[in-house]
C-alpha positions as CSV (number, residue, x, y, z in Angstrom):
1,X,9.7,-14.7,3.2
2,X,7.3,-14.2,0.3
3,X,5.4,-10.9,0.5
4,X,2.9,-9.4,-2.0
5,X,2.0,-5.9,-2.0
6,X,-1.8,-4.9,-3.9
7,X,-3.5,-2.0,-3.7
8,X,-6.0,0.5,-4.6
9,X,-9.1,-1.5,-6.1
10,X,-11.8,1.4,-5.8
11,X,-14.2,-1.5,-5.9
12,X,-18.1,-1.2,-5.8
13,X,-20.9,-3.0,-4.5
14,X,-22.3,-3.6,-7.8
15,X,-19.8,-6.3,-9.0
16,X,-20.6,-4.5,-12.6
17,X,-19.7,-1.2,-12.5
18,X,-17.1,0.3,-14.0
19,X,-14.5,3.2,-13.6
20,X,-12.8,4.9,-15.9
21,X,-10.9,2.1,-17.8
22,X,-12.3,-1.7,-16.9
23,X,-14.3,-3.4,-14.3
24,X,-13.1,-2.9,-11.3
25,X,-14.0,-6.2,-9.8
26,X,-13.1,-8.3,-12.9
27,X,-9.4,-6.5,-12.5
28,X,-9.5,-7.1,-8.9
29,X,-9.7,-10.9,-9.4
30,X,-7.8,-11.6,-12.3
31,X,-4.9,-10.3,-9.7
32,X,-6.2,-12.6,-7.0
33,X,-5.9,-14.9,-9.3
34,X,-2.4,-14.1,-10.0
35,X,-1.0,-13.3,-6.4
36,X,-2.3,-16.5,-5.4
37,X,-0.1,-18.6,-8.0
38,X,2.7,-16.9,-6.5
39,X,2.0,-19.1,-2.9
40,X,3.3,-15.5,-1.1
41,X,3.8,-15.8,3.1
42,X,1.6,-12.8,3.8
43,X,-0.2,-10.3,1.4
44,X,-0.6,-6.7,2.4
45,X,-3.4,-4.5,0.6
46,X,-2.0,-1.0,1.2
47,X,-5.3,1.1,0.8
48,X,-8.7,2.4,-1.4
49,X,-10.2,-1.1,-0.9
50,X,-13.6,0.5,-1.7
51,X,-15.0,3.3,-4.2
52,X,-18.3,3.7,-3.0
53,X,-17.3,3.1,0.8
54,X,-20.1,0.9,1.3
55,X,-20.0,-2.3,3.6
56,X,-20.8,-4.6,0.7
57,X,-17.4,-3.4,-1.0
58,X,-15.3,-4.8,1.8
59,X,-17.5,-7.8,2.1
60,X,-16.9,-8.9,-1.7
61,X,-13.1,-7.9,-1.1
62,X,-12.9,-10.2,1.6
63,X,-14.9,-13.1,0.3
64,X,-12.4,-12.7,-2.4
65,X,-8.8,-12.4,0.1
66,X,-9.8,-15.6,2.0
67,X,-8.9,-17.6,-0.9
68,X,-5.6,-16.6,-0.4
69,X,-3.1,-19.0,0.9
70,X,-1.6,-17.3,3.9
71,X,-2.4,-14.1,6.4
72,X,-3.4,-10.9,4.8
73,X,-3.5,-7.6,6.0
74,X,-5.0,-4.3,4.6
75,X,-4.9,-0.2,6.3
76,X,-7.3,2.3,4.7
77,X,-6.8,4.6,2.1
78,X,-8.3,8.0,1.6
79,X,-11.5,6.1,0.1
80,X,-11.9,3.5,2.9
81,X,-14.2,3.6,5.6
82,X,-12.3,2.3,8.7
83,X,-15.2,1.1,10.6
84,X,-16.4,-1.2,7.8
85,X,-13.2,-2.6,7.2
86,X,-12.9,-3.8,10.4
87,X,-16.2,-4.9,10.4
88,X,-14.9,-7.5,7.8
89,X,-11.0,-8.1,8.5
90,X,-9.1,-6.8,11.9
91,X,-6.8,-3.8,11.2
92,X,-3.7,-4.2,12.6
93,X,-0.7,-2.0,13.1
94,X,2.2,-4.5,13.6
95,X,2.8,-8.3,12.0
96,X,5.8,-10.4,13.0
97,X,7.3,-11.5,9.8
98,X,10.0,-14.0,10.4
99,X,13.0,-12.1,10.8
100,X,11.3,-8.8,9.6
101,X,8.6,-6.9,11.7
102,X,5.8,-4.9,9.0
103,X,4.6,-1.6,10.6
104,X,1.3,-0.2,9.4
105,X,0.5,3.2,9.4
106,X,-2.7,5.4,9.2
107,X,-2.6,8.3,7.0
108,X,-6.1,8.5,6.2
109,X,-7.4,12.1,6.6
110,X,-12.0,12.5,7.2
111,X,-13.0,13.5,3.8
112,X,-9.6,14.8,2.3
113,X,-7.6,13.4,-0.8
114,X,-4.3,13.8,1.2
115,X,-3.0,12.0,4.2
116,X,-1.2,13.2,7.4
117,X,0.2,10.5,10.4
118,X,0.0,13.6,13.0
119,X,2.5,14.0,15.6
120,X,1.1,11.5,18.0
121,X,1.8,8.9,15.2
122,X,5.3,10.1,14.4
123,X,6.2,10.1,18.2
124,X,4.8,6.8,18.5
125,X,6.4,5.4,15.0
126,X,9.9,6.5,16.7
127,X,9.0,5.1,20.1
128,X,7.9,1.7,18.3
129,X,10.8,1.5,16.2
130,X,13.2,1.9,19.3
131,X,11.6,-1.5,20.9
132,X,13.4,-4.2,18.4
133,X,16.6,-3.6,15.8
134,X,14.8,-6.8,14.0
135,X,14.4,-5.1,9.9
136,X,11.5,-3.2,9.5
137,X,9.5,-2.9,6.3
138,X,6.8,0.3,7.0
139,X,3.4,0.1,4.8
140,X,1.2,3.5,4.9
141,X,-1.5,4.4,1.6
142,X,-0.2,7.7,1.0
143,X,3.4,9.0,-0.8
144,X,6.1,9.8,1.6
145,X,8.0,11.2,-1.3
146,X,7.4,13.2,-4.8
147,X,6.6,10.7,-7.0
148,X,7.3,13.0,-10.3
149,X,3.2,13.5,-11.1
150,X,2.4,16.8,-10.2
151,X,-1.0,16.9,-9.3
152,X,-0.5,13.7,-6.9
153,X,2.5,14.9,-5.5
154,X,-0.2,17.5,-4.1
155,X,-2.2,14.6,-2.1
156,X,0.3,13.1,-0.7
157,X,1.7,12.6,3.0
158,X,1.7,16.1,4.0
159,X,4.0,15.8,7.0
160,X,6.7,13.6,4.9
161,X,9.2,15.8,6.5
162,X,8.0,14.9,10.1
163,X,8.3,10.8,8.8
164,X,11.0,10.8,7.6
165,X,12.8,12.6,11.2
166,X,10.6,9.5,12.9
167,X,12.5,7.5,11.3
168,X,16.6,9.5,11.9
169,X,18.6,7.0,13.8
170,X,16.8,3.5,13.0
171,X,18.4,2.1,10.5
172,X,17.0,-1.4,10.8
173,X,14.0,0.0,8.7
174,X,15.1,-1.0,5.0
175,X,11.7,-0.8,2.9
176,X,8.8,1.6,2.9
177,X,6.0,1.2,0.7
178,X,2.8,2.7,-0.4
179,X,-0.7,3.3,-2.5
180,X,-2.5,5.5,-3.5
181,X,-0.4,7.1,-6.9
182,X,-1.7,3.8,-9.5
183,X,1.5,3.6,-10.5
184,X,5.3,1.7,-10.0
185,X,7.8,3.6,-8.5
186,X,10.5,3.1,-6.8
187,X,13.4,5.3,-5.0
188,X,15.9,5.3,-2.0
189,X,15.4,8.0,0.6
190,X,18.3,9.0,2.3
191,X,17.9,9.4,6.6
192,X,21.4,10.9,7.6
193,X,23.7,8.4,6.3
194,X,21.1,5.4,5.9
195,X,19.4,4.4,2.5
196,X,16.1,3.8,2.4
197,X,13.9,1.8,-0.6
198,X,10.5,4.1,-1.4
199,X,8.1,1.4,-3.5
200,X,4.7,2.5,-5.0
201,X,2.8,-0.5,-6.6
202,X,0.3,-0.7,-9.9
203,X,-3.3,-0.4,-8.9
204,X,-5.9,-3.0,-9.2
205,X,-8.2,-0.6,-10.9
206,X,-6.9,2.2,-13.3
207,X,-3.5,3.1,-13.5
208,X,-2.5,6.8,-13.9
209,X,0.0,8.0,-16.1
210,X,3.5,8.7,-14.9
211,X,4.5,12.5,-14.7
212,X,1.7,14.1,-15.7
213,X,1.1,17.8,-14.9
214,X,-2.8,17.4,-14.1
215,X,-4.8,13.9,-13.4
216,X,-4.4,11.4,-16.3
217,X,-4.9,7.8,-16.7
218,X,-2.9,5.4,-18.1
219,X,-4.8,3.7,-20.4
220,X,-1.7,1.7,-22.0
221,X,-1.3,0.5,-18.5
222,X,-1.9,-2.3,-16.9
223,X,-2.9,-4.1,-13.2
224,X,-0.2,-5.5,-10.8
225,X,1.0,-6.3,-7.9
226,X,4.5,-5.9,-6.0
227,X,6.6,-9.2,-5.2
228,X,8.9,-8.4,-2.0
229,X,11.3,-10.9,-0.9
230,X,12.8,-10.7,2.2
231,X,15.8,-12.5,3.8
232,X,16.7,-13.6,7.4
233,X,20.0,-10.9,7.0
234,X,17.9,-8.1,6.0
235,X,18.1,-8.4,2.5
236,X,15.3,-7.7,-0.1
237,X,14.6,-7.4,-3.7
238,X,11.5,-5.9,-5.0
239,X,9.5,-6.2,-8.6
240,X,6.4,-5.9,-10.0
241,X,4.0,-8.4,-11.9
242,X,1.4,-7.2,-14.5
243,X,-1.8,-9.0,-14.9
244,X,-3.9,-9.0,-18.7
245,X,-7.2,-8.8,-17.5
């Protein structure tokens, strides 16, 4: 099982405009492009679809993910407007990946950089996870862990603390990963005595830089996407793919 992981694209219903580094569009594309030479089973576009949070936004980014050659899913990022995006593409909280079940997660917060799950959504993460042992990959948009940059670590997940004890005695979930930092990482997060792989992915649009103190981009940088490869035991690897745009 082939997974791709994109994210962030901040795009804009003028296919034109431009953020701080590039065309946001154009860069969006050129990975489209890319992800779709990699014939993945299932794609999953992890948040901050749109910029401008306008319906046209999700209806280019859609036009654009129906080229793909299998299902695609997306959850909304701190940028997204929910109601649009399912005005365009179903959100969905759970897919059936052969052997693996993908969880989806809403972190979004009204009008706030941050994101939060809430207790309801722990409780029911932990009720969820108790219905199948089959291994779980969790996708959310915003950082369950430090990822080293100071002034994202402040946005974050807020209640990390409270997801991560969702997720004590479960240790069919192998793989969590996320948006919203514009930049690879990747980490293990220890729950009692189980391991856990952390993944961020490259943005479509800018990438920030690494470790920085205060907001930076990373102009040296470029976009990607995540490969995730999952087998029938429950193994993985994980990389990532830059794309010259």
């Amino acid at each position: 099982m082939r997974l791709v992981q994109i994210t962030d694209a901040h795009l804009y219903a003028d296919k034109t405009a431009r953020s701080r580094t590039g065309v946001p569009w154009r860069q969006f594309e050129r990975v489209i492009e890319r992800v779709i030479d990699e014939r993945p089973d299932a794609v999953l576009f992890s948040g901050d679809i749109s910029q401008d949070e306008t319906l046209i936004s999700y209806q280019h980014a859609c036009q654009a993910l129906e080229r793909l050659p299998c299902p695609w899913y997306w959850l909304a990022g701190n940028h997204d407007q929910p109601a649009f995006m399912a005005e365009c593409h179903p959100l969905v909280d759970e897919v059936e990946l052969d052997e693996w079940r993908l969880l989806l997660l809403d972190t979004r917060v009204e009008g706030k950089p941050h994101g939060e799950l809430g207790e309801e959504q722990r409780q029911a993460l932990s009720e969820r996870l108790a219905q199948s042992d089959k291994p779980t990959l969790i996708g959310l948009h915003h950082p369950p862990v430090d990822v080293g940059a100071a002034w994202m670590d402040a946005i974050g997940l807020f209640d990390r603390d409270g997801f991560w004890q969702a997720l004590e005695g479960f240790t069919q979930v192998k793989l969590v990963l996320f948006g919203h930092a514009h930049q690879a990482f990747a980490a293990t997060q220890a729950v009692n005595d189980h391991r856990i792989g952390v993944y961020g992915c490259p943005a479509l649009a800018d990438q920030f830089l690494p470790g920085a103190e205060s907001f930076a981009v990373d102009e040296a940088s470029r976009s990607g996407y995540r490969m995730v490869e999952l087998s029938r035991d429950g193994g993985w690897r994980t990389w990532v793919e830059r794309v010259e745009v």
